[in-house]
C-alpha positions as a LaTeX table, in Angstrom:
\begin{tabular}{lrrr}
\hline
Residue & $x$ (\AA) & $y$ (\AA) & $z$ (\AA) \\
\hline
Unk1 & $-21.79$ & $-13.98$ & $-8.85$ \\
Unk2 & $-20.09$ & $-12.38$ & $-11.93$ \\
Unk3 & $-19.55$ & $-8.93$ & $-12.14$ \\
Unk4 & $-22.02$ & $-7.40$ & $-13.77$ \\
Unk5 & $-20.40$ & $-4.82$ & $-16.47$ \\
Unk6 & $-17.21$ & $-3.58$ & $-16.28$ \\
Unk7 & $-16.16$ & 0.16 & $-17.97$ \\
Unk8 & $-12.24$ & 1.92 & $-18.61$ \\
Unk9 & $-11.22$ & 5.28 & $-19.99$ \\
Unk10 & $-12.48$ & 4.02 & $-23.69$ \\
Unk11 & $-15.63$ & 3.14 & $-22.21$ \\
Unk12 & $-16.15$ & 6.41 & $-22.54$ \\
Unk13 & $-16.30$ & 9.45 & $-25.24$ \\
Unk14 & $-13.02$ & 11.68 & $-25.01$ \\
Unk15 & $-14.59$ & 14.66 & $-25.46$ \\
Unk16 & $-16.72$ & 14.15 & $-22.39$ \\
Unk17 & $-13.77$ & 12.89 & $-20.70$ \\
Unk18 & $-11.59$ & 15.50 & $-19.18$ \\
Unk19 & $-8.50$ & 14.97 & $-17.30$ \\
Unk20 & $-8.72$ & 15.66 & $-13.43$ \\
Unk21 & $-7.47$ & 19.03 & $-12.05$ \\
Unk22 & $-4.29$ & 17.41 & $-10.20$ \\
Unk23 & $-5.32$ & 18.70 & $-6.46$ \\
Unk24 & $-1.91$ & 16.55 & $-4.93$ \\
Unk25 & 1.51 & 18.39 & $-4.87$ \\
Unk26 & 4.80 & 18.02 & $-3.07$ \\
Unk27 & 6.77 & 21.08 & $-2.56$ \\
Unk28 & 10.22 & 21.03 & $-2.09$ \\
Unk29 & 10.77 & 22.81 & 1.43 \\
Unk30 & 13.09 & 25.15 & 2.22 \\
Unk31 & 16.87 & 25.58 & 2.86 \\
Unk32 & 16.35 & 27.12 & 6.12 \\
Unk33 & 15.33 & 24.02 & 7.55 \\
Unk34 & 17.96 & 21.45 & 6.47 \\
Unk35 & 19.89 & 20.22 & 8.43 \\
Unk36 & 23.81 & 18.53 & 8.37 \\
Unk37 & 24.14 & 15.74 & 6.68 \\
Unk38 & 25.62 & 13.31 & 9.59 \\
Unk39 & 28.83 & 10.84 & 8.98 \\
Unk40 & 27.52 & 7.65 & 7.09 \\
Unk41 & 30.76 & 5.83 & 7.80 \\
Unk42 & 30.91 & 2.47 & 9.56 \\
Unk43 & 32.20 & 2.89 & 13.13 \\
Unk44 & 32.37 & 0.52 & 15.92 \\
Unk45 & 29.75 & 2.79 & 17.66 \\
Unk46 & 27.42 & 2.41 & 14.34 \\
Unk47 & 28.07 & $-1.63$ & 15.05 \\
Unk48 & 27.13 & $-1.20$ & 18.44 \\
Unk49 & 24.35 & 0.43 & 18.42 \\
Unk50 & 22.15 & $-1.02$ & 15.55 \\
Unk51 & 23.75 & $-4.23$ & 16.61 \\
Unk52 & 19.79 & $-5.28$ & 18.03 \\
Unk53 & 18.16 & $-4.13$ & 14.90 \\
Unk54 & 20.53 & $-6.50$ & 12.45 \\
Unk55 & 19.00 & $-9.41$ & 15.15 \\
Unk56 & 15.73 & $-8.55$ & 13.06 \\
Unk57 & 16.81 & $-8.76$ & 9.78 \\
Unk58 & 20.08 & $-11.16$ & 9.89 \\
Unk59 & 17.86 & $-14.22$ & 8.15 \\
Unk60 & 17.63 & $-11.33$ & 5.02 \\
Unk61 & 20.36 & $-9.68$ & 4.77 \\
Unk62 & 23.64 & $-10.74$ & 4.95 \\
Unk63 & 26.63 & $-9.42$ & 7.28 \\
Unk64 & 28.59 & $-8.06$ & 4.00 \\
Unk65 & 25.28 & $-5.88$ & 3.19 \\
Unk66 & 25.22 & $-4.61$ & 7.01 \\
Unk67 & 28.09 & $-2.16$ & 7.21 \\
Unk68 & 26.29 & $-0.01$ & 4.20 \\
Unk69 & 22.71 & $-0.03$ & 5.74 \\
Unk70 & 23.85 & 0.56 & 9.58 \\
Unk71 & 24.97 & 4.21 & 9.58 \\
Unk72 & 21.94 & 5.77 & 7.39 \\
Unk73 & 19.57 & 3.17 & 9.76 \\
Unk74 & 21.47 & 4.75 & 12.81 \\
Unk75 & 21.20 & 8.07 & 11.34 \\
Unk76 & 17.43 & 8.09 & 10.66 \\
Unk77 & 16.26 & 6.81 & 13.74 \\
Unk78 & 18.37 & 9.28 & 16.13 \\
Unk79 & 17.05 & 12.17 & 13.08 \\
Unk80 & 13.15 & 11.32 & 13.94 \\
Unk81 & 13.55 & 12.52 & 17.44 \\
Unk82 & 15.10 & 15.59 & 16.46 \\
Unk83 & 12.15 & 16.27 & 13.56 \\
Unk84 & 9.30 & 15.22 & 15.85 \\
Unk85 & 8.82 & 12.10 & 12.67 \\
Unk86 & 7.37 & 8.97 & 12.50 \\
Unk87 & 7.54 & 6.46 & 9.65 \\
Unk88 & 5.00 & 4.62 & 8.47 \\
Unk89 & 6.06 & 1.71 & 5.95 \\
Unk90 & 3.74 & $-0.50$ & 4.11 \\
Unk91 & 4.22 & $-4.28$ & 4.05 \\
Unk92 & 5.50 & $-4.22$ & 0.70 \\
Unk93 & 9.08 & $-2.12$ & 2.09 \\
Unk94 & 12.29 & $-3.57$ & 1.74 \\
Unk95 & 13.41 & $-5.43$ & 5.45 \\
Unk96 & 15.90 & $-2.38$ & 6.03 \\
Unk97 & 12.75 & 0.27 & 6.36 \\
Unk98 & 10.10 & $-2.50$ & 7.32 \\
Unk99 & 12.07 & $-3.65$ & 10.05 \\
Unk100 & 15.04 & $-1.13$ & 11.26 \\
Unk101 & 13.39 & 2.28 & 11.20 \\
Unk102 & 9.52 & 1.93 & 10.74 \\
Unk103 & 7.42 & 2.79 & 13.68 \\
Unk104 & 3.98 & 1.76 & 12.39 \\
Unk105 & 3.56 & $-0.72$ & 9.49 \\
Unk106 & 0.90 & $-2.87$ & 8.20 \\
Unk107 & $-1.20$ & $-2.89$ & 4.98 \\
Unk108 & $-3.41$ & 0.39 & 3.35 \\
Unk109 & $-6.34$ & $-0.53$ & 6.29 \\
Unk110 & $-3.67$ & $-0.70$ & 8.80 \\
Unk111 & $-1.85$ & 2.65 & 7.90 \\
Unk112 & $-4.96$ & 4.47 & 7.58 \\
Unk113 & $-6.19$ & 3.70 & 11.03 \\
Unk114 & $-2.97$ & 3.65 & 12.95 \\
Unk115 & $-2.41$ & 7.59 & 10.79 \\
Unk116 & $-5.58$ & 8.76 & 12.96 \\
Unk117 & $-3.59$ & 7.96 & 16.22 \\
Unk118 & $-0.26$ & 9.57 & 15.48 \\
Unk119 & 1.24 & 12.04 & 17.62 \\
Unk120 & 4.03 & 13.10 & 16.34 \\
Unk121 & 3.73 & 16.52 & 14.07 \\
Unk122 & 5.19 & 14.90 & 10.99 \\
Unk123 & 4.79 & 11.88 & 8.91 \\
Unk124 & 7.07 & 10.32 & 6.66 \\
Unk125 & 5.18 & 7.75 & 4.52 \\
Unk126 & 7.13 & 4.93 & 3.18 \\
Unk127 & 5.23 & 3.83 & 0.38 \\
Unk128 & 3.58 & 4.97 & $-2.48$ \\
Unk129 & 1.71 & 8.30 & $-2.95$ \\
Unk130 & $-1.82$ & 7.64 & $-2.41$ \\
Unk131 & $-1.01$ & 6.21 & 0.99 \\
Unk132 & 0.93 & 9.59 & 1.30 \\
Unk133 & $-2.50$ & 11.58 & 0.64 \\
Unk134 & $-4.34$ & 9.23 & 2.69 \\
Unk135 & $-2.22$ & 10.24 & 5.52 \\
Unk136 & $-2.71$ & 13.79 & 4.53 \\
Unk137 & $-6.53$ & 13.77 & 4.11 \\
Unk138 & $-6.47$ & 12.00 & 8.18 \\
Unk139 & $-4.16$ & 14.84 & 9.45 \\
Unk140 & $-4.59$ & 17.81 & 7.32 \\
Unk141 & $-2.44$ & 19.89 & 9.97 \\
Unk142 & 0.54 & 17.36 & 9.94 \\
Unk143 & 3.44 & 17.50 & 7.83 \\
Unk144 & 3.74 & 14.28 & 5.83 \\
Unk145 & 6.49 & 13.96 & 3.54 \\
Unk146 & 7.09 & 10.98 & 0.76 \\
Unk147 & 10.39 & 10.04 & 0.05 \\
Unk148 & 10.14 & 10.52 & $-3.43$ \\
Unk149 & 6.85 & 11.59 & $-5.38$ \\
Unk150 & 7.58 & 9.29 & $-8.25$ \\
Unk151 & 6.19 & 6.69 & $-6.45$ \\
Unk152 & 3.48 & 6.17 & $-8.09$ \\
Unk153 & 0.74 & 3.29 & $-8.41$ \\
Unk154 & $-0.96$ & 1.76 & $-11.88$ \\
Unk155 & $-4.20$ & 1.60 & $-10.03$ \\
Unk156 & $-4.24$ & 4.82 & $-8.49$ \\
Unk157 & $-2.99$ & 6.31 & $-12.18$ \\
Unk158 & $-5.69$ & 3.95 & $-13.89$ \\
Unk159 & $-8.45$ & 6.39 & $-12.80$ \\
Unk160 & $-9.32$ & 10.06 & $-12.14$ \\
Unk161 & $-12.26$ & 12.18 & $-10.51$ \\
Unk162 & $-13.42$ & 12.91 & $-13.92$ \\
Unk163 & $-14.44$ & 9.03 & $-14.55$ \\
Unk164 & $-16.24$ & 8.56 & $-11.53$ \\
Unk165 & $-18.21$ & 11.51 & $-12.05$ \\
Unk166 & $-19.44$ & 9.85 & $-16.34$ \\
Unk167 & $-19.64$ & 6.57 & $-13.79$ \\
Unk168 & $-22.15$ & 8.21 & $-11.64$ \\
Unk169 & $-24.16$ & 10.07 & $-14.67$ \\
Unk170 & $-24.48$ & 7.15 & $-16.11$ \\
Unk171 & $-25.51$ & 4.91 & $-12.84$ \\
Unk172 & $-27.61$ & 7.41 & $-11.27$ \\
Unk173 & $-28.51$ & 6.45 & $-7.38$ \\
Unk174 & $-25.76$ & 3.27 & $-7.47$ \\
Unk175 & $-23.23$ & 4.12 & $-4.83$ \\
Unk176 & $-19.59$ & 3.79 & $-5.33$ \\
Unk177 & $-16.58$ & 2.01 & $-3.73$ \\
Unk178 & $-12.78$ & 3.45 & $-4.24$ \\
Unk179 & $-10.01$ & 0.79 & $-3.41$ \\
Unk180 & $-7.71$ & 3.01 & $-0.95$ \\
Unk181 & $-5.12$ & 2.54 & $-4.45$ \\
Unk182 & $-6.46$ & 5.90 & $-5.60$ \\
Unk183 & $-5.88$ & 9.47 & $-5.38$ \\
Unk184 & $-7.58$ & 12.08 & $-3.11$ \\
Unk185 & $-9.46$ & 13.54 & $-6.28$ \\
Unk186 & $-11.12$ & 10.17 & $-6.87$ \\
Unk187 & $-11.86$ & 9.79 & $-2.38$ \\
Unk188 & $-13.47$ & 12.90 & $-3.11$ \\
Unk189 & $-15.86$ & 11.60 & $-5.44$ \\
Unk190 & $-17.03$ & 8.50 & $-3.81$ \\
Unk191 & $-19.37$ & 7.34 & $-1.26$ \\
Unk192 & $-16.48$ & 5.35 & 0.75 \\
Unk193 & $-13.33$ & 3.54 & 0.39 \\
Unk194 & $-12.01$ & 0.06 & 1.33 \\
Unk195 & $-9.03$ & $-1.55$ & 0.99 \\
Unk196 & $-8.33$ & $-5.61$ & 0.38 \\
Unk197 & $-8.90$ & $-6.42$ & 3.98 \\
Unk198 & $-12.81$ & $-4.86$ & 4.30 \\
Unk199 & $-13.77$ & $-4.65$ & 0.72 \\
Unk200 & $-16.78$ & $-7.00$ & 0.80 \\
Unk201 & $-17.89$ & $-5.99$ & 4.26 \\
Unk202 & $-18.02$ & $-2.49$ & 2.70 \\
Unk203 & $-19.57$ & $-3.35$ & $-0.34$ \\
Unk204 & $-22.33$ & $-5.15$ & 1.93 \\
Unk205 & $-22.92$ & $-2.14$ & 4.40 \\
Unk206 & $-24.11$ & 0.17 & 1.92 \\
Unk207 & $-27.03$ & $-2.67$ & 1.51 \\
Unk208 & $-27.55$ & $-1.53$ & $-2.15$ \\
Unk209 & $-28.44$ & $-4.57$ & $-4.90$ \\
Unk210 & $-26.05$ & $-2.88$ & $-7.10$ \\
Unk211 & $-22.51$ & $-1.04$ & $-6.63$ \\
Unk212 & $-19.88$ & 1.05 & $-8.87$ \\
Unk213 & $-16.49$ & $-0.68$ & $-7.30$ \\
Unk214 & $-13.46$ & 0.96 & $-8.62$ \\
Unk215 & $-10.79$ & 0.59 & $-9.89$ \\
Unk216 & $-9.24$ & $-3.01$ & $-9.56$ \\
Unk217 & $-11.10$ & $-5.26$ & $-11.71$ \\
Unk218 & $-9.85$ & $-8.74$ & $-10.07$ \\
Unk219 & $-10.62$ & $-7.78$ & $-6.48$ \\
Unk220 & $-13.71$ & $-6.26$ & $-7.76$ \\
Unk221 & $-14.15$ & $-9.88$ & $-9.17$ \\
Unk222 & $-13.15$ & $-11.59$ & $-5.82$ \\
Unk223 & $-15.49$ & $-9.45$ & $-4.29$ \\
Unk224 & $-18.37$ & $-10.18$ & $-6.51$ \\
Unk225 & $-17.62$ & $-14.20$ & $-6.18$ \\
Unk226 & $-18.50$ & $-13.87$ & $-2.15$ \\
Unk227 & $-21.21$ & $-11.28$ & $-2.41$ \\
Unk228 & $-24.53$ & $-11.39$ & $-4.02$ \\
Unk229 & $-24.37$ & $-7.45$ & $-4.94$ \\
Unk230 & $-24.15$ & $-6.44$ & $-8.54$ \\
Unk231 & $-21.16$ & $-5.73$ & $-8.93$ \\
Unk232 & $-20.04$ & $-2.35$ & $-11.65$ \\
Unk233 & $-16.04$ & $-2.40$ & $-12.15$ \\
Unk234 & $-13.47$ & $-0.60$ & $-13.85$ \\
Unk235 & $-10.80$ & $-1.94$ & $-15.81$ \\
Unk236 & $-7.67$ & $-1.53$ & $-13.48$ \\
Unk237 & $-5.16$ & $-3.58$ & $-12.25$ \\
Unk238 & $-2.39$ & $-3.55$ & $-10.33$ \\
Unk239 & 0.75 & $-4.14$ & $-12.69$ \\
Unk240 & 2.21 & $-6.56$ & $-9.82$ \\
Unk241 & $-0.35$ & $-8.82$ & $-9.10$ \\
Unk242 & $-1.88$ & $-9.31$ & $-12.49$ \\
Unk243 & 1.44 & $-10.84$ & $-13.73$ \\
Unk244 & 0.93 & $-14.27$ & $-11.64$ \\
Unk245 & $-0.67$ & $-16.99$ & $-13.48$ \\
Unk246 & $-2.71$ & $-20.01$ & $-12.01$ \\
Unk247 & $-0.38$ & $-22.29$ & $-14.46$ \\
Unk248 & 2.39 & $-20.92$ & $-12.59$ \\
Unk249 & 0.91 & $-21.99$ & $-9.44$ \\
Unk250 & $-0.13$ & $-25.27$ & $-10.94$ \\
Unk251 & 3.64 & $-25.76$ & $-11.59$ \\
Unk252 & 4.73 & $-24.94$ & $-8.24$ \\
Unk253 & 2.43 & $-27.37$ & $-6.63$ \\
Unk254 & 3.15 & $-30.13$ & $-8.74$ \\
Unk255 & 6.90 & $-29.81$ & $-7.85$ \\
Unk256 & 5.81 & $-30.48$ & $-4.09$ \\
Unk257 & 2.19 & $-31.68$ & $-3.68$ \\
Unk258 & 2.82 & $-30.12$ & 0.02 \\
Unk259 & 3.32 & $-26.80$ & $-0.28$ \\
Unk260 & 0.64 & $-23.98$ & 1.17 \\
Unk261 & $-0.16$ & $-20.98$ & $-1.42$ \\
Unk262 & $-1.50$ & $-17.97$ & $-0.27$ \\
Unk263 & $-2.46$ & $-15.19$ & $-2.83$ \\
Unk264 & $-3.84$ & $-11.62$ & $-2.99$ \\
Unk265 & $-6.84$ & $-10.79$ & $-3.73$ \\
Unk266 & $-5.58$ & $-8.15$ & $-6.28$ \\
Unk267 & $-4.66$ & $-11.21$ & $-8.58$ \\
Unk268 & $-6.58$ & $-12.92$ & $-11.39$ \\
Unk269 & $-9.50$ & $-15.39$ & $-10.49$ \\
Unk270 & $-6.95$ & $-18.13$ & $-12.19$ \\
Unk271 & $-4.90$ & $-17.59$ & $-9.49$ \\
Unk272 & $-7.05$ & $-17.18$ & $-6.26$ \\
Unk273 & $-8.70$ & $-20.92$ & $-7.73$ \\
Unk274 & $-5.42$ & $-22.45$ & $-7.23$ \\
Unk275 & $-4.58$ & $-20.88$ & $-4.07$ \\
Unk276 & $-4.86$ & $-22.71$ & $-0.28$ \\
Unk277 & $-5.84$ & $-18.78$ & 1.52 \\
Unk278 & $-6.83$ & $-15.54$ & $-0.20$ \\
Unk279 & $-5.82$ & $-12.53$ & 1.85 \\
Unk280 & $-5.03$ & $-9.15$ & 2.31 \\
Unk281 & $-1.64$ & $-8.35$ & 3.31 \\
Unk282 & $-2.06$ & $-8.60$ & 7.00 \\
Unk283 & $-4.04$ & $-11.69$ & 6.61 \\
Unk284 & $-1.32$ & $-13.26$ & 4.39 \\
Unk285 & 0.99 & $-12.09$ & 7.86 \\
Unk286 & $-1.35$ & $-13.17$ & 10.11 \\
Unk287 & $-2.06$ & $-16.83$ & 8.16 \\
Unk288 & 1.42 & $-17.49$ & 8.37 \\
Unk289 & 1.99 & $-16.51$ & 11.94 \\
Unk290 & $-0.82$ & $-18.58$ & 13.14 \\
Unk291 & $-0.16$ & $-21.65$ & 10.59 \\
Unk292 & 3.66 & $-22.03$ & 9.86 \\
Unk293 & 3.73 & $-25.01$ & 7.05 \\
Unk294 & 7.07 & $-25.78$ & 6.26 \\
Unk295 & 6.77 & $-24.36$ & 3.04 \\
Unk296 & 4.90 & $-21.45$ & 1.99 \\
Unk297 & 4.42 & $-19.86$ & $-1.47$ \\
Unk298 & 3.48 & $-16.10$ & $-0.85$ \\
Unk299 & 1.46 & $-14.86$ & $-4.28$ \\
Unk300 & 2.11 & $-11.02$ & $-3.82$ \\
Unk301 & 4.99 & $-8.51$ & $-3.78$ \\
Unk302 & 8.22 & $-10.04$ & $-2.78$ \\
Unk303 & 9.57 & $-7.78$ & $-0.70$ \\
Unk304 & 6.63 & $-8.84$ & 2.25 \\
Unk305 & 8.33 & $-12.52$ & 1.87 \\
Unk306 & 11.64 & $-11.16$ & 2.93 \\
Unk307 & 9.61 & $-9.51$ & 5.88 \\
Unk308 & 7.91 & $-12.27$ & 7.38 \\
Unk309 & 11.07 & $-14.62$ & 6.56 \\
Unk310 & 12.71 & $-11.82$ & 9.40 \\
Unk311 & 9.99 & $-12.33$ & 11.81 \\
Unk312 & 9.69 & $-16.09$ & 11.07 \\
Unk313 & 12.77 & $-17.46$ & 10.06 \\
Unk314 & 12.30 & $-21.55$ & 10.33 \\
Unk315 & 9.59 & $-20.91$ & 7.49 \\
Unk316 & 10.26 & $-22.22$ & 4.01 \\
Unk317 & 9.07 & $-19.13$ & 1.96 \\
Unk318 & 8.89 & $-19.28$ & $-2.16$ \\
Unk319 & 9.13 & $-16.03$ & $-3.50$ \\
Unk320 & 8.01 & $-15.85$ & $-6.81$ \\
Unk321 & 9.38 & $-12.54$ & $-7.46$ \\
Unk322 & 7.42 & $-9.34$ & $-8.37$ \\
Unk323 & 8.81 & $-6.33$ & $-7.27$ \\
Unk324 & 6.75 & $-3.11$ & $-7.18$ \\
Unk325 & 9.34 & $-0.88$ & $-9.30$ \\
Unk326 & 6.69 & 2.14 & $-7.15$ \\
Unk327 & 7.28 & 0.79 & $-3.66$ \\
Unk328 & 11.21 & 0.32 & $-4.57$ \\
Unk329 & 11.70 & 4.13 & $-5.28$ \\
Unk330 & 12.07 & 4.38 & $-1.09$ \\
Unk331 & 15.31 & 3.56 & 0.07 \\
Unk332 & 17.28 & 4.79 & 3.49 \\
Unk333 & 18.92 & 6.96 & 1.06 \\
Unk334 & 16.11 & 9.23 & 0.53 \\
Unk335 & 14.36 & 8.70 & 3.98 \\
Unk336 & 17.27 & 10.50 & 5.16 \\
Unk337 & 17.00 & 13.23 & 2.88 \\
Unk338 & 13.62 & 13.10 & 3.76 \\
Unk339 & 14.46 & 14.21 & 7.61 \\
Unk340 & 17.30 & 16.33 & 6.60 \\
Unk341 & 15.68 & 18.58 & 4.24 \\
Unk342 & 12.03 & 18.12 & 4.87 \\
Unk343 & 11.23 & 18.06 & 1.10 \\
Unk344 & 8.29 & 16.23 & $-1.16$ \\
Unk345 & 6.05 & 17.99 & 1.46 \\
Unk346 & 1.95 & 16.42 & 0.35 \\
Unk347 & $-0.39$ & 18.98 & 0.13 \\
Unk348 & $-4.11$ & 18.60 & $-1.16$ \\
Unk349 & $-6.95$ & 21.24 & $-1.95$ \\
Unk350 & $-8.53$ & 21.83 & 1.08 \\
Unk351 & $-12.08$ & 21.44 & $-0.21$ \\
Unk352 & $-11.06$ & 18.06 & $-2.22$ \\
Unk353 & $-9.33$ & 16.94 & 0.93 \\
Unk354 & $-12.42$ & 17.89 & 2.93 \\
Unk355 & $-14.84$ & 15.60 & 0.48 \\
Unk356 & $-12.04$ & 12.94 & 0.50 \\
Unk357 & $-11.84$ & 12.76 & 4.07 \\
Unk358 & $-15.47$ & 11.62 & 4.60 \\
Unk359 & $-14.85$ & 8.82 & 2.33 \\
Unk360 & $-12.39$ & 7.55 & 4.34 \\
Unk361 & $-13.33$ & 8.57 & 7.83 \\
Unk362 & $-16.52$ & 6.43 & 6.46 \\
Unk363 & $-14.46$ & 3.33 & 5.62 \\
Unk364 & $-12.58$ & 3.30 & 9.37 \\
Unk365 & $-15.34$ & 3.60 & 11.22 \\
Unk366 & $-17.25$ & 0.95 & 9.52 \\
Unk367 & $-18.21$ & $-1.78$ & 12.39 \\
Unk368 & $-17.26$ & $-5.13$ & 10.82 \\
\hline
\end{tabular}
């Protein structure tokens, strides 16, 4: 069905609508515990010994490009045993991180479970900051660390704690969804989260005739088109995926009747109508994996073409290119930093983190 009413920031008066006390920071760490920078030059010893991770990536990134990624890759990798680190990269990471010195990656669901099962005392998050906080809310005695703290997200900025709480004055009893693309303040204010891959069967286990889904309007769309729950959104968007047009899909199919698109559900209902699959990041992996068409048009953040065209390399992928100018503020450049000086350190509000935590907790224990 349609979504039933949809509400943004105007929606609502500004005198009534305060700005969120900001409960994230990063603090800088401290120069007690840097350590050395190491020798970034390229060595036959650098050659040898990433020689198995270029294997990965060689479909991706050419042998010119190599020499100036190997010795910060080499570097990082022999720096997370010495910090007690792992790195956790979204799908949406350039094939250098993704594939040469990420220990866990997947999409948001992914990285939130698999952040419940690490062992290692510190965390370095390579994506943007909510997944960041989200891996701060799971381990609240952990370290994590973000490469840089600019990187932001338009959904996660589209909303605050403040807005949920005028959502929930004026919806009294209707419970309410966050998309995993917002901050710990908003977790903290809602009755559980979901993320692209779960977000109907979450919407359907709270068994309510009516829900407040925030704050993506087009997968709060694509959710209301395979669920018969009123649907309540907010007028976000992510600036990557709204950008893709179903006449640009039209156009891409008409050049070869035979090609397979696959799209995320964070784009517009123009697009997910002309798409063959509609997917989460993992399932756009997995649909691949398990299908391989000879050519493949992948409707979502480039960078997770050039990832799967390393793991898959006889598939035909079409990148129609939208980069996330958020997720492209990590580089190996300031991973390394990252390990060397322990900086851009997440820390929440206990008691926000606390209320945030049940949110999510809520979300990855759900039984689908």
């Amino acid at each position: 069905m349609p979504i039933a009413a949809i509400y943004g920031p105007d929606d609502f008066e500004k005198s009534v609508r305060q700005p969120s006390r900001a409960p994230v920071q990063t603090s800088s760490g401290t120069r007690q515990t840097a350590l050395p920078r190491p020798s970034l030059e390229w060595t036959p010893e650098v050659e040898r010994a990433t020689a198995h991770l270029y294997e990965r990536v060689r479909s991706v990134i050419t042998a010119v490009e190599w020499p100036l990624m190997a010795p910060t890759i080499k570097a990082i990798n022999e720096l997370k045993t010495q910090r007690d680190a792992v790195i956790l990269a979204h799908n949406y990471q350039t094939p250098e991180i993704f594939h040469c010195v990420a220990d866990i990656k997947g999409d948001s669901l992914q990285l939130a479970v698999e952040a419940t099962k690490v062992k290692a005392s510190t965390i370095i998050q390579c994506g943007v900051h909510f997944m960041a906080e989200t891996s701060k809310i799971l381990n609240p005695d952990k370290r994590v660390l973000i490469p840089d703290s600019r990187a932001g997200c338009s959904l996660a900025s589209s909303i605050t704690g403040a807005d949920v709480r005028l959502l929930r004055e004026r919806f009294p009893g209707v419970p309410v969804v966050a998309y995993v693309n917002t901050s710990a303040d908003v977790k903290a204010e809602v009755d559980i989260c979901c993320t692209s891959s779960n977000a109907v069967a979450v919407v359907e286990s709270l068994n309510a005739p009516a829900v407040i889904f925030l704050p993506d309007q087009y997968l709060a769309k694509y959710v209301a088109s395979n669920s018969d729950v009123k649907i309540i959104a907010w007028k976000g968007a992510c600036e990557v995926h709204e950008r893709f047009t179903g006449n640009e899909l039209r156009a891409y199919r008409e050049a070869d009747p035979s090609v397979q698109i696959i799209a995320h559900p964070e784009c517009p209902p123009d697009v997910l109508a002309e798409a063959d699959f509609t997917g989460s990041t993992a399932h756009m992996i997995n649909w691949v994996r398990q299908n391989q068409k000879q050519r493949i048009v992948m409707i979502t953040e480039c960078s997770m073409a050039d990832n799967v065209k390393a793991e898959l390399p006889d598939v035909e992928i079409v990148r129609p290119c939208n980069l996330c100018p958020h997720m492209k503020r990590i580089t190996l450049a300031n991973i390394l930093d990252s390990l060397l000086t322990l900086r851009e350190e997440v820390t929440i509000d206990p008691p926000v983190a606390d209320k945030a935590r049940r949110s999510v907790e809520r979300m990855i224990n759900l039984k689908n």
